[in-house]
Backbone and ligand atoms as CSV (ligand in chain L), in Angstrom:
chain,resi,resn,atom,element,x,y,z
A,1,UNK,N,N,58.353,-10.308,-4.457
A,1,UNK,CA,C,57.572,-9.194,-5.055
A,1,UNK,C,C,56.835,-9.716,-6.284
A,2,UNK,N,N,55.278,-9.563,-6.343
A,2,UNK,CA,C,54.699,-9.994,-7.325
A,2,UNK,C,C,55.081,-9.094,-8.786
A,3,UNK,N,N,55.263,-9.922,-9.866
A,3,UNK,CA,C,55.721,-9.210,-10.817
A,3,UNK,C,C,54.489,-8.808,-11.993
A,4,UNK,N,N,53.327,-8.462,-11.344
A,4,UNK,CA,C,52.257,-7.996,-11.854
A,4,UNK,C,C,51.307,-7.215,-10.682
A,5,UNK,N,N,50.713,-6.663,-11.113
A,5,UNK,CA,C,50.087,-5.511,-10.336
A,5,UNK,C,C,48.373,-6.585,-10.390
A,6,UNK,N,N,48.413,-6.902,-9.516
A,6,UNK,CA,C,46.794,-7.918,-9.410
A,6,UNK,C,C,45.637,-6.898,-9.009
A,7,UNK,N,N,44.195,-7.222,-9.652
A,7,UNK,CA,C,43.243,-6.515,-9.069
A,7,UNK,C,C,42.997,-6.629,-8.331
A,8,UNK,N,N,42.435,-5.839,-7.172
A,8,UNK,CA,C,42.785,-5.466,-5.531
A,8,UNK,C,C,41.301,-6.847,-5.611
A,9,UNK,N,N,41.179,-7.373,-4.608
A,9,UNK,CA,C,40.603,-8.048,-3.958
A,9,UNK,C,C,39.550,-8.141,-4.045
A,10,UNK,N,N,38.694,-7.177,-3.611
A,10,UNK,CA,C,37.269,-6.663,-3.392
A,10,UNK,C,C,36.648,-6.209,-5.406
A,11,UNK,N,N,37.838,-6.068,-5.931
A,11,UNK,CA,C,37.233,-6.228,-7.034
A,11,UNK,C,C,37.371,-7.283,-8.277
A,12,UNK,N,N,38.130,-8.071,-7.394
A,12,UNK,CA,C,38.299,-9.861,-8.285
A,12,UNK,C,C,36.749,-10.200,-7.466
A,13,UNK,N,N,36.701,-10.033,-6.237
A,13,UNK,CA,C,35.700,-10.699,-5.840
A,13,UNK,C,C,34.203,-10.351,-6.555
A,14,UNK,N,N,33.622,-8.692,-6.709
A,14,UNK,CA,C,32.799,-8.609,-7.344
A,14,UNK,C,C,32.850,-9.059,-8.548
A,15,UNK,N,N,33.638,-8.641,-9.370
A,15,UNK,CA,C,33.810,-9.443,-10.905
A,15,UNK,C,C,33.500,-11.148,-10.628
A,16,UNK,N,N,34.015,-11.599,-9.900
A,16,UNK,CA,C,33.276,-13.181,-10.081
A,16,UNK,C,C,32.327,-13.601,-9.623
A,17,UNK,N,N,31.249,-12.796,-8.701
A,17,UNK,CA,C,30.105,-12.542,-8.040
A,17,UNK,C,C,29.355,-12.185,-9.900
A,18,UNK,N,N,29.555,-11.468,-10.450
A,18,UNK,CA,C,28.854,-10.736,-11.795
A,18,UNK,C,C,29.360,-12.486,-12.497
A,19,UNK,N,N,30.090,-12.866,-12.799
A,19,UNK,CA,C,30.055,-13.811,-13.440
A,19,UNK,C,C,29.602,-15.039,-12.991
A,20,UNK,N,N,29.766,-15.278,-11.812
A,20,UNK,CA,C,28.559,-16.325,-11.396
A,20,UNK,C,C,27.152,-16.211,-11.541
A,21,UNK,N,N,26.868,-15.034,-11.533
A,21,UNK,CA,C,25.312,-14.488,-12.269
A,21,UNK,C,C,25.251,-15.143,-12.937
A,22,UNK,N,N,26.013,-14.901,-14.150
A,22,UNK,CA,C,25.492,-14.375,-15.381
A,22,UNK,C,C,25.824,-16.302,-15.375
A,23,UNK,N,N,26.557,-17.056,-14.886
A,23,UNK,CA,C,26.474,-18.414,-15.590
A,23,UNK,C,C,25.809,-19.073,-14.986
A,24,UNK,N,N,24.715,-18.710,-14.210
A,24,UNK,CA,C,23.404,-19.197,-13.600
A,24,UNK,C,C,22.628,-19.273,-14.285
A,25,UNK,N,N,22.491,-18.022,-14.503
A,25,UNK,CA,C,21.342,-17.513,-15.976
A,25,UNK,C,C,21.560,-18.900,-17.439
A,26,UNK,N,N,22.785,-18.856,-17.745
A,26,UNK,CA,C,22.734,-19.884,-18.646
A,26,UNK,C,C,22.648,-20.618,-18.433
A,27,UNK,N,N,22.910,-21.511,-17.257
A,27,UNK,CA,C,23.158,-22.916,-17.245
A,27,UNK,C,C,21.457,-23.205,-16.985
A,28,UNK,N,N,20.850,-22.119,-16.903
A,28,UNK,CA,C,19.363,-22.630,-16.532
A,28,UNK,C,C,19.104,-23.189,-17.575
A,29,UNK,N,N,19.580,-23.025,-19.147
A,29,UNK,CA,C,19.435,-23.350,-20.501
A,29,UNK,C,C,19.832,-24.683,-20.350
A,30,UNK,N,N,20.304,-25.521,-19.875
A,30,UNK,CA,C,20.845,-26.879,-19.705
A,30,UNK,C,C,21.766,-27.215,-18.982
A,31,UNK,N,N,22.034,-28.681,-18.407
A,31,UNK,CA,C,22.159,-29.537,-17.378
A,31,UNK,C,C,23.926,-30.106,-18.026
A,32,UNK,N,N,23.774,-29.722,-19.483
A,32,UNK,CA,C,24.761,-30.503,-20.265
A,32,UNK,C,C,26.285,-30.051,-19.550
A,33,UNK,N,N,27.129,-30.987,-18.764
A,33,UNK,CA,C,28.336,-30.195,-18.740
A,33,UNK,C,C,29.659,-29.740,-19.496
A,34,UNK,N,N,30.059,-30.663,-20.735
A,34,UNK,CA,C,30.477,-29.681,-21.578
A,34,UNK,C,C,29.893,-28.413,-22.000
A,35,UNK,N,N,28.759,-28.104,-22.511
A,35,UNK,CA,C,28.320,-26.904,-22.679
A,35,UNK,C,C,28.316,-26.158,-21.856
A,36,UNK,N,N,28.597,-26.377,-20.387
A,36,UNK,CA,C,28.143,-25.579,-18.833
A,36,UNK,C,C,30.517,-25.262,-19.088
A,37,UNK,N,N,30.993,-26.152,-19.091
A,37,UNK,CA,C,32.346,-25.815,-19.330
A,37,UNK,C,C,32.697,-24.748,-20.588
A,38,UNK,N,N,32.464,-24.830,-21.484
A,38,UNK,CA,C,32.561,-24.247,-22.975
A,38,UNK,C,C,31.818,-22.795,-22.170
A,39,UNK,N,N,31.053,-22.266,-21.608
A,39,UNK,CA,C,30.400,-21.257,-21.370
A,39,UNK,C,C,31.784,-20.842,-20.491
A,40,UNK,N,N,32.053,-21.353,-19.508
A,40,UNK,CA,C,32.702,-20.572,-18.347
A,40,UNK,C,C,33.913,-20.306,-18.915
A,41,UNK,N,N,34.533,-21.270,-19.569
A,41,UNK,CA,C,35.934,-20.955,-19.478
A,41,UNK,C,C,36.065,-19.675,-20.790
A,42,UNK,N,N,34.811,-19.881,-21.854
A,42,UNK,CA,C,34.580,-18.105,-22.527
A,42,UNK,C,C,34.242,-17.130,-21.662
A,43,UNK,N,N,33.930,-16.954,-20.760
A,43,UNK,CA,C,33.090,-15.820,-20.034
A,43,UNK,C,C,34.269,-15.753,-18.751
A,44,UNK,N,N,35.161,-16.806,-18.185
A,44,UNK,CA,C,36.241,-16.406,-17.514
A,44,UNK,C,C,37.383,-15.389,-18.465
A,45,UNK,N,N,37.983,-16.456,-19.467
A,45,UNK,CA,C,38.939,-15.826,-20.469
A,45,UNK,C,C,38.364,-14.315,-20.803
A,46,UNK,N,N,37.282,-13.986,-21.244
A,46,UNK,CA,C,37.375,-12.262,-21.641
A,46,UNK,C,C,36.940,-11.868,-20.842
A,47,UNK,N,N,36.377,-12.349,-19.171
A,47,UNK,CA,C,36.562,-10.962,-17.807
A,47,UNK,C,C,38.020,-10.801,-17.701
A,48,UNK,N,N,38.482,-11.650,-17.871
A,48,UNK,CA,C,39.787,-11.641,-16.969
A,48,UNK,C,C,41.069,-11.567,-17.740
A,49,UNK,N,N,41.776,-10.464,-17.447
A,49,UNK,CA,C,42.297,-10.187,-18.817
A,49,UNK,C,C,43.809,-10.843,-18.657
A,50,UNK,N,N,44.286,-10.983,-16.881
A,50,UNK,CA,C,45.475,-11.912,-16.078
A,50,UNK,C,C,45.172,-13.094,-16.911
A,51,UNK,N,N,43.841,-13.918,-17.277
A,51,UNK,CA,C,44.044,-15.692,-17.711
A,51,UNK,C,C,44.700,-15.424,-19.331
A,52,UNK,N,N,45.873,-16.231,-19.169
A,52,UNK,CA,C,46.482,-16.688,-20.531
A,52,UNK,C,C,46.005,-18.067,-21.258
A,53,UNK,N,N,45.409,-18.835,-19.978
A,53,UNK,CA,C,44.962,-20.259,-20.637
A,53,UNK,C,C,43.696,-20.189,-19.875
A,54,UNK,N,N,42.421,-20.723,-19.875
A,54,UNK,CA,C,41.518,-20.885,-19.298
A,54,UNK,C,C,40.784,-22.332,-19.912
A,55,UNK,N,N,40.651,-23.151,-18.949
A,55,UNK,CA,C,40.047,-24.082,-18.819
A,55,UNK,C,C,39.921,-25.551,-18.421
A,56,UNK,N,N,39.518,-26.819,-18.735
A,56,UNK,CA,C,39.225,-27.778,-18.063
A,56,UNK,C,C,39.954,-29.201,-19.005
A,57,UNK,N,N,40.298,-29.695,-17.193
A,57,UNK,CA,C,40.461,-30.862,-17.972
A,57,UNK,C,C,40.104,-31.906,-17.349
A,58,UNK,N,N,39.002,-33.262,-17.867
A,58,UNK,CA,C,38.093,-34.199,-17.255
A,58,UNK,C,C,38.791,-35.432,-17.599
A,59,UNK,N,N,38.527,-35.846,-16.079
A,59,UNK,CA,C,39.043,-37.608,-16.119
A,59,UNK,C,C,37.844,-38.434,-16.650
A,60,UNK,N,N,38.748,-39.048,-18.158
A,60,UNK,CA,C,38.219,-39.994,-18.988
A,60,UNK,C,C,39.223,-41.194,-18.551
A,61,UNK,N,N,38.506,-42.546,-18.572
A,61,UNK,CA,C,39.378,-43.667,-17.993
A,61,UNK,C,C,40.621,-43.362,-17.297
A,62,UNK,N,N,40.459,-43.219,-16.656
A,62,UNK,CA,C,41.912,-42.809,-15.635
A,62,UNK,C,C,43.222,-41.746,-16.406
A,63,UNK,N,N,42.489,-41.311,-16.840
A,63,UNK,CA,C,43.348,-40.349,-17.560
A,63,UNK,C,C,42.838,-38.520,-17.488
A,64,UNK,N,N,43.384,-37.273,-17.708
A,64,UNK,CA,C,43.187,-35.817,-17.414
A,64,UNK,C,C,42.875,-35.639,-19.149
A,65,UNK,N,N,41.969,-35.746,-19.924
A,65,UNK,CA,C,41.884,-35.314,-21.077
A,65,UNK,C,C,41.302,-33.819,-21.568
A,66,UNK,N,N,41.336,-32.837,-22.566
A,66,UNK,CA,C,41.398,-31.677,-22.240
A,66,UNK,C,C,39.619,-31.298,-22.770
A,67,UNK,N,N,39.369,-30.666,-22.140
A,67,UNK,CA,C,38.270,-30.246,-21.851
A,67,UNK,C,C,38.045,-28.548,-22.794
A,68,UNK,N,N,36.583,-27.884,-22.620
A,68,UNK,CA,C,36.539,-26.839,-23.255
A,68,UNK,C,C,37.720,-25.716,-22.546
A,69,UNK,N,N,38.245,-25.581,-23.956
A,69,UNK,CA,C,39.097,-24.296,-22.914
A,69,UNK,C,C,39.152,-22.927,-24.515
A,70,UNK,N,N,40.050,-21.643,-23.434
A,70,UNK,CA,C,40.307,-20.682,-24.179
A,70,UNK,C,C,41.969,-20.596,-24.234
A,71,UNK,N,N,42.474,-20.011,-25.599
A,71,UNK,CA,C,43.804,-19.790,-24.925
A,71,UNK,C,C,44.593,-20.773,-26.024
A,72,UNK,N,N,45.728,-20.314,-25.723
A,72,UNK,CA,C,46.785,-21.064,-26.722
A,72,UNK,C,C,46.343,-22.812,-26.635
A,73,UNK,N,N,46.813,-23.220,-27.857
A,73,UNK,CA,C,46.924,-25.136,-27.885
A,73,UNK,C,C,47.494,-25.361,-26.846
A,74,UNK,N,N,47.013,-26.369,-25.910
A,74,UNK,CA,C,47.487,-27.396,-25.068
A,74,UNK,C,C,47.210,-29.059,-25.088
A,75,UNK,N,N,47.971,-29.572,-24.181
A,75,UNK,CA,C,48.109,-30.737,-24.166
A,75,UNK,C,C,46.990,-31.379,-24.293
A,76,UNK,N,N,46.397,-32.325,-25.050
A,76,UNK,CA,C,45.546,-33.080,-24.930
A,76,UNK,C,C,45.189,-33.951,-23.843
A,77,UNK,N,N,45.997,-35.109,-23.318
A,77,UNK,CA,C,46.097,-36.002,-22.300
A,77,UNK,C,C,47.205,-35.631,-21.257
A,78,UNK,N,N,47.197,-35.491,-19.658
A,78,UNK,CA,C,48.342,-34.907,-19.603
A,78,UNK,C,C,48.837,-36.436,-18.627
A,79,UNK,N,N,50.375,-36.084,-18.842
A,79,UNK,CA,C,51.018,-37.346,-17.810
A,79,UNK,C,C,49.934,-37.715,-16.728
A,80,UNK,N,N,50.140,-39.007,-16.913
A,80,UNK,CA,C,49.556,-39.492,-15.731
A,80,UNK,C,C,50.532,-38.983,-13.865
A,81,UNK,N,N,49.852,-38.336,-13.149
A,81,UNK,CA,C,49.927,-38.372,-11.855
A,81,UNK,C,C,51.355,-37.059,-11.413
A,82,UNK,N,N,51.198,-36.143,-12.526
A,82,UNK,CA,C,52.473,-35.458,-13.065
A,82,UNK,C,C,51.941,-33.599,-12.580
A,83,UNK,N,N,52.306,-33.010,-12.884
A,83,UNK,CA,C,52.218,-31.602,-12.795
A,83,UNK,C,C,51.146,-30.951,-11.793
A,84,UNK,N,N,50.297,-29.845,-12.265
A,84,UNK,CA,C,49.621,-29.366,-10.992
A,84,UNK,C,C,48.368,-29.682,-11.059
A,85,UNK,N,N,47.506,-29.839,-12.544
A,85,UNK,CA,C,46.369,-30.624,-12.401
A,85,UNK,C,C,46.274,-31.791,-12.199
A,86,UNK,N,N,46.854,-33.185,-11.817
A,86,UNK,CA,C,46.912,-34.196,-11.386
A,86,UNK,C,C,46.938,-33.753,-9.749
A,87,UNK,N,N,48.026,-32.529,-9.451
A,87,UNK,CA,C,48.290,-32.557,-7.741
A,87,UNK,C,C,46.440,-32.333,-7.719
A,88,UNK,N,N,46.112,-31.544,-8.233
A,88,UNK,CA,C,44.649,-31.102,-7.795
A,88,UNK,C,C,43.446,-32.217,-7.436
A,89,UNK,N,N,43.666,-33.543,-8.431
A,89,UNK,CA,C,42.824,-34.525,-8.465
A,89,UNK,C,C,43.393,-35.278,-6.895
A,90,UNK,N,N,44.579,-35.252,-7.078
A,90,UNK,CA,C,45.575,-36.366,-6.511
A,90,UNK,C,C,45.373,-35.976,-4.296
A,91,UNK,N,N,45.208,-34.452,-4.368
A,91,UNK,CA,C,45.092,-33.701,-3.240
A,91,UNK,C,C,43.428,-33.634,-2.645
A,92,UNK,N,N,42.520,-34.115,-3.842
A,92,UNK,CA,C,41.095,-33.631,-3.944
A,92,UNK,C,C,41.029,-32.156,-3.232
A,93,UNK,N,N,41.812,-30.845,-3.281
A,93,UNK,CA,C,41.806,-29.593,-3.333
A,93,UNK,C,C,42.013,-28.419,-4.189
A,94,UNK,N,N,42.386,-27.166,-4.323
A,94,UNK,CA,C,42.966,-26.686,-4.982
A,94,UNK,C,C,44.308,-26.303,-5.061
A,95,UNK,N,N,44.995,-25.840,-5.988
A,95,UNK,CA,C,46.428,-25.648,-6.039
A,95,UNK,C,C,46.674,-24.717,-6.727
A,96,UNK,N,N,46.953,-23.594,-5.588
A,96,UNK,CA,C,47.742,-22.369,-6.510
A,96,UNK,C,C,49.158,-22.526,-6.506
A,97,UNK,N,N,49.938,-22.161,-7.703
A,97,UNK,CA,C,51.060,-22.328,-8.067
A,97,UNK,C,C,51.716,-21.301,-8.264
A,98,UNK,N,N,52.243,-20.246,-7.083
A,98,UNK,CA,C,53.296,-18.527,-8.052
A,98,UNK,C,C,53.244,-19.036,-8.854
A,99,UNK,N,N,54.443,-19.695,-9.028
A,99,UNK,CA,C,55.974,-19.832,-10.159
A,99,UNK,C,C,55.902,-21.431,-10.413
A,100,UNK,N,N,55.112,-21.822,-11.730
A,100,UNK,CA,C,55.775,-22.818,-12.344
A,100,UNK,C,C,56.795,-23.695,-12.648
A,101,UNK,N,N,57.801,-22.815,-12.463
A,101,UNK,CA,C,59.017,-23.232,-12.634
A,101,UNK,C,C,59.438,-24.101,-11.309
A,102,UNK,N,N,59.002,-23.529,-9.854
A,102,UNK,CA,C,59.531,-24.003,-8.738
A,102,UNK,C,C,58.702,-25.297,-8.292
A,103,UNK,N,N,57.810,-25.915,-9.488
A,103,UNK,CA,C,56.792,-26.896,-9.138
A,103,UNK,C,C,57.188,-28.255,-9.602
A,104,UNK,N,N,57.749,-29.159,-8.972
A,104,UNK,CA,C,58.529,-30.591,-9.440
A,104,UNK,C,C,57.600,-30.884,-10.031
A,105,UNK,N,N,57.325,-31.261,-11.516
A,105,UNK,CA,C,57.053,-32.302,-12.098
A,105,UNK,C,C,55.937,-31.034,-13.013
A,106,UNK,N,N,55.677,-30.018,-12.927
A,106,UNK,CA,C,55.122,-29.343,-13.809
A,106,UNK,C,C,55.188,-29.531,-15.228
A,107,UNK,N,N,53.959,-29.465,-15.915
A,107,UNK,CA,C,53.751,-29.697,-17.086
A,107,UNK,C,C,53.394,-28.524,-17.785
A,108,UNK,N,N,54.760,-28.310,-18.377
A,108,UNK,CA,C,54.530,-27.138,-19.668
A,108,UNK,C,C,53.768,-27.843,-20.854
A,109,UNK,N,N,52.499,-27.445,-21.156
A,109,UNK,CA,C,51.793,-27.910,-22.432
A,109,UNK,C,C,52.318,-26.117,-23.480
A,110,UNK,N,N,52.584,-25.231,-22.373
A,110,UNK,CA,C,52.734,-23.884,-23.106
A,110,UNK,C,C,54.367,-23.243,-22.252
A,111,UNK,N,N,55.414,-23.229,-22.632
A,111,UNK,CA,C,56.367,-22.358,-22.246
A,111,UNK,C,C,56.105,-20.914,-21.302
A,112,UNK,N,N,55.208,-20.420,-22.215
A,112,UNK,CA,C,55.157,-19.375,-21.302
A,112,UNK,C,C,54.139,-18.877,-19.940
A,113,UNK,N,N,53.707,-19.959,-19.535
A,113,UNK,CA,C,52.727,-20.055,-18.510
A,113,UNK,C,C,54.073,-20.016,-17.516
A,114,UNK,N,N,53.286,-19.029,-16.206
A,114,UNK,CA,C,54.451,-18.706,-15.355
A,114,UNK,C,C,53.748,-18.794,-14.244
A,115,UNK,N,N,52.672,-19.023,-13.242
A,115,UNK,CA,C,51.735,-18.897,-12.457
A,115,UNK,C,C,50.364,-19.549,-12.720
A,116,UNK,N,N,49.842,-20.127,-11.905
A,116,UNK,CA,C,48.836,-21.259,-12.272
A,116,UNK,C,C,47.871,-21.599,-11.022
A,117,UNK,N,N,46.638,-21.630,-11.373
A,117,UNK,CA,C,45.528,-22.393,-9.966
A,117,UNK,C,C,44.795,-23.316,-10.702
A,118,UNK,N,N,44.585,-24.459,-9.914
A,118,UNK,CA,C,43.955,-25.763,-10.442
A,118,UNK,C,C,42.696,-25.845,-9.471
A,119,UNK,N,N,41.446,-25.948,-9.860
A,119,UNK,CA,C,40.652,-26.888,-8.922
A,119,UNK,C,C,39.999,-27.127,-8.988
A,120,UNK,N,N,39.276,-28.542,-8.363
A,120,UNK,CA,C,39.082,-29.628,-8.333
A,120,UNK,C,C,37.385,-29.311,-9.070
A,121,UNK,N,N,36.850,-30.096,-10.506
A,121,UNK,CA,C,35.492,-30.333,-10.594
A,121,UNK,C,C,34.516,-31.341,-9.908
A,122,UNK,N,N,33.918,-31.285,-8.927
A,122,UNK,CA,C,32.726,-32.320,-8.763
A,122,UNK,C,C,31.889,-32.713,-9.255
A,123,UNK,N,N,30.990,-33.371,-9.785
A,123,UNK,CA,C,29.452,-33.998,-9.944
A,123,UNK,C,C,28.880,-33.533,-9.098
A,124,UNK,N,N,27.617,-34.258,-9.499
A,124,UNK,CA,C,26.388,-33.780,-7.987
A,124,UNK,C,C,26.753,-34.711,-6.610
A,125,UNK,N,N,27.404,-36.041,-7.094
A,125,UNK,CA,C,27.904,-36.642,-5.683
A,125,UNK,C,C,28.844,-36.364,-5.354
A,126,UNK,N,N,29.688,-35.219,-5.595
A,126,UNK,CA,C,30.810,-34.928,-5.102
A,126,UNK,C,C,32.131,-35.853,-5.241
A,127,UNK,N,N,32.200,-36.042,-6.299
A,127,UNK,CA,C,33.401,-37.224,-7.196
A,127,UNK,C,C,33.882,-36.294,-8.155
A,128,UNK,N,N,35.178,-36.160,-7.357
A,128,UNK,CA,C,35.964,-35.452,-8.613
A,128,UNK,C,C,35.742,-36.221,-10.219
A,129,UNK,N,N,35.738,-34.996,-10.931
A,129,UNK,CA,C,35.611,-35.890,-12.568
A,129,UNK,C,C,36.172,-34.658,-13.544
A,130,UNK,N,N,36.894,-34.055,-12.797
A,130,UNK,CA,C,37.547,-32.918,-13.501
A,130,UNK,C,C,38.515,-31.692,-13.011
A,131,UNK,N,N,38.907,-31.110,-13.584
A,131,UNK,CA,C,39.952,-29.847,-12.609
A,131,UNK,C,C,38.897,-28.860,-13.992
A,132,UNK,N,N,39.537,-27.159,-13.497
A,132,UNK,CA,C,39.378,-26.122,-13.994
A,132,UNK,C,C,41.006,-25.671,-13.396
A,133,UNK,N,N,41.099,-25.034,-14.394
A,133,UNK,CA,C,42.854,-24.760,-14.554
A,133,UNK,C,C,42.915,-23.192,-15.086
A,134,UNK,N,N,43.201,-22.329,-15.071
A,134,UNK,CA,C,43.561,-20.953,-15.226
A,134,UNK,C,C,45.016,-21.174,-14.999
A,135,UNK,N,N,46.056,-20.208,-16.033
A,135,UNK,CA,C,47.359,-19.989,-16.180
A,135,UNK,C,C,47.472,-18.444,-16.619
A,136,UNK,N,N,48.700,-17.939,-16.020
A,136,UNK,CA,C,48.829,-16.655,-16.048
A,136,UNK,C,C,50.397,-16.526,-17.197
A,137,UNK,N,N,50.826,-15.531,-17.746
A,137,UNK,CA,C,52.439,-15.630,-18.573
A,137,UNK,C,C,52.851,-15.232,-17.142
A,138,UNK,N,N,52.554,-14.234,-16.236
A,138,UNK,CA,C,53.427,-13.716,-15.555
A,138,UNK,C,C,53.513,-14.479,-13.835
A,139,UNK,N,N,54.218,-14.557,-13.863
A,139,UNK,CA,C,54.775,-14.724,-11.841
A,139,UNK,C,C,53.192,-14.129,-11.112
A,140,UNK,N,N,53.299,-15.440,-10.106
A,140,UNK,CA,C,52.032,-14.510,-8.891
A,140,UNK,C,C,51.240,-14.009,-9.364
A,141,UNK,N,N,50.125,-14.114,-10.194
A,141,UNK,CA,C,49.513,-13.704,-10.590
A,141,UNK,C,C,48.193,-13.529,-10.147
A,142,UNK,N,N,47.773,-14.922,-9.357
A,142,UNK,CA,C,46.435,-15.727,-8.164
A,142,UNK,C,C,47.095,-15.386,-7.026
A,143,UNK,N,N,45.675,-14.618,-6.001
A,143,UNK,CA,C,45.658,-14.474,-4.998
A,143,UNK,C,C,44.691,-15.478,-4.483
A,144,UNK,N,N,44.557,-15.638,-3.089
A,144,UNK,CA,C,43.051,-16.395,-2.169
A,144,UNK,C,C,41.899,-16.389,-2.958
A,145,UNK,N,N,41.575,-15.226,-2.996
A,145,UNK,CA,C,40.281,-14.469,-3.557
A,145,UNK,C,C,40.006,-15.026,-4.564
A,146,UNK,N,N,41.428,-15.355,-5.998
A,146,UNK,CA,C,41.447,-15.980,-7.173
A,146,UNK,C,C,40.463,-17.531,-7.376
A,147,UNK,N,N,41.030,-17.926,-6.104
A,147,UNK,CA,C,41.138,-19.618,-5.646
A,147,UNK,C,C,39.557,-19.463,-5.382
A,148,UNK,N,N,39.051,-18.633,-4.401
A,148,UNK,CA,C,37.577,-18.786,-3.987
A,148,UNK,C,C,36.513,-18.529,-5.481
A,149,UNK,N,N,37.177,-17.687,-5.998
A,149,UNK,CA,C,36.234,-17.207,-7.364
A,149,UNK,C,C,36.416,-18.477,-7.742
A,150,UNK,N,N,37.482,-19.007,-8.345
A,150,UNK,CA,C,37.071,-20.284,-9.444
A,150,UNK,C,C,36.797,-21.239,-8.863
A,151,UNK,N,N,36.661,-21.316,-7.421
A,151,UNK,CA,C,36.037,-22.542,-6.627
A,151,UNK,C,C,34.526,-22.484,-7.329
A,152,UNK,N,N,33.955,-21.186,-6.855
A,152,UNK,CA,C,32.728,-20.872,-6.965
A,152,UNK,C,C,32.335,-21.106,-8.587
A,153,UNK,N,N,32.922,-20.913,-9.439
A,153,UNK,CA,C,32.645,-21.202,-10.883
A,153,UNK,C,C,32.320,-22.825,-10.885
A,154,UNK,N,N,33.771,-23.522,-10.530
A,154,UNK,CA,C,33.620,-24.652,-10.741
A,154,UNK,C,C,31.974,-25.779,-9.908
A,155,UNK,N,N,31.780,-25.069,-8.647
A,155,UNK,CA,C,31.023,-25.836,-7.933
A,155,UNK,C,C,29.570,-25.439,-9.176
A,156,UNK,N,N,29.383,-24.709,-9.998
A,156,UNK,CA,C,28.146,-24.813,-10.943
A,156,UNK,C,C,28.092,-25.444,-12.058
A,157,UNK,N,N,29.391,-26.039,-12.084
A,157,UNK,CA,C,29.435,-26.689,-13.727
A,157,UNK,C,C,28.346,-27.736,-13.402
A,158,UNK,N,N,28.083,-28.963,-12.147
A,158,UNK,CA,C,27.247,-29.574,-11.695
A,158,UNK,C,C,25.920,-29.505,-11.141
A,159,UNK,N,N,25.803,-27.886,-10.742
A,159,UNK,CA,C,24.994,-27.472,-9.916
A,159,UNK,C,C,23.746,-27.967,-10.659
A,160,UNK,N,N,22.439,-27.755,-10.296
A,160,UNK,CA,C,20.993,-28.567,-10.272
A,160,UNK,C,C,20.483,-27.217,-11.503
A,161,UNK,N,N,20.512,-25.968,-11.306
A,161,UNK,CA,C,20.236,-24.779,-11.984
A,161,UNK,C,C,20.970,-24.139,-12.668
L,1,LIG,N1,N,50.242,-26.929,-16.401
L,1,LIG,C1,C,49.317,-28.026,-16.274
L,1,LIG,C2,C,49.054,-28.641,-17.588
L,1,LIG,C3,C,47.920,-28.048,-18.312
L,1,LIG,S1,S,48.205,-26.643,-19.021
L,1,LIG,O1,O,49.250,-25.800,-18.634
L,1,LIG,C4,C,47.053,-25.961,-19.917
L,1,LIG,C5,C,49.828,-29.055,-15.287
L,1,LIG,O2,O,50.951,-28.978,-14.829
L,1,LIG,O3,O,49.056,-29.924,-14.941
């Protein structure tokens, strides 16, 4: 039993349909992808009132270093090849996570993160060079729908427009 009441489907989906708009519109302002990150993971964090952590973290020399985000302090560099944003690089997919707790090798940068989706950033050649990471406090928090919305975020951090 999910221990949060999730927004029904059809309206996670419009809400990230309205926010893919709206980060079209900006990114027309520039190509830069920190600034294209720094936009989303503000404009994810206050739609969405489920994200406790929102944001990115980009492989610098073989390493997950932390990227623009919202949300309590986290880890700067995270273990190498360790928790659920590494599974994400490591899988080249996404990874929703219920329960944190039941995830071998999970990396608490925050205690109270309880539910988690990772996935995967591309370039324009389609080379991972980053995750987008959303964390919830509570259990189950990401549905499908969750996973397709921040697919769709993430595939514009690169996009041409
Ligand atoms: N939980 C992540 C680490 C990053 S943060 O929670 C912000 C992981 O296991 O990779």
């Amino acid at each position: 039993v999910p221990q949060v009441t999730r927004l029904p489907d059809a309206t996670l989906i419009h809400r990230y349909d309205r926010i893919a708009a709206q980060l079209s519109e900006l990114y027309a302002k520039t190509r830069d992808p920190q600034a294209r990150m720094a936009s989303a993971s503000a404009l994810l964090h206050h739609k969405m009132p489920h994200f406790f952590w929102t944001g990115f973290y980009r492989l610098e020399g073989g390493d997950l270093v932390v990227g623009p985000y919202q949300g309590p302090i986290a880890c700067m560099v995270l273990e190498r090849r360790k928790g659920v944003c590494w599974a994400a690089v490591d899988r080249a997919e996404p990874v929703l996570v219920p329960d944190v707790h039941a995830f071998p090798g999970h990396i608490a940068c925050d205690s109270r993160s309880r539910s988690e989706v990772v996935v995967p950033v591309r370039d324009a050649t389609g080379t991972i060079v980053g995750v987008l990471d959303v964390d919830s406090d509570k259990r189950e928090a990401f549905s499908a729908a969750e996973v397709e919305g921040l697919m769709k975020v993430a595939a514009l951090i690169y996009a041409e427009s």
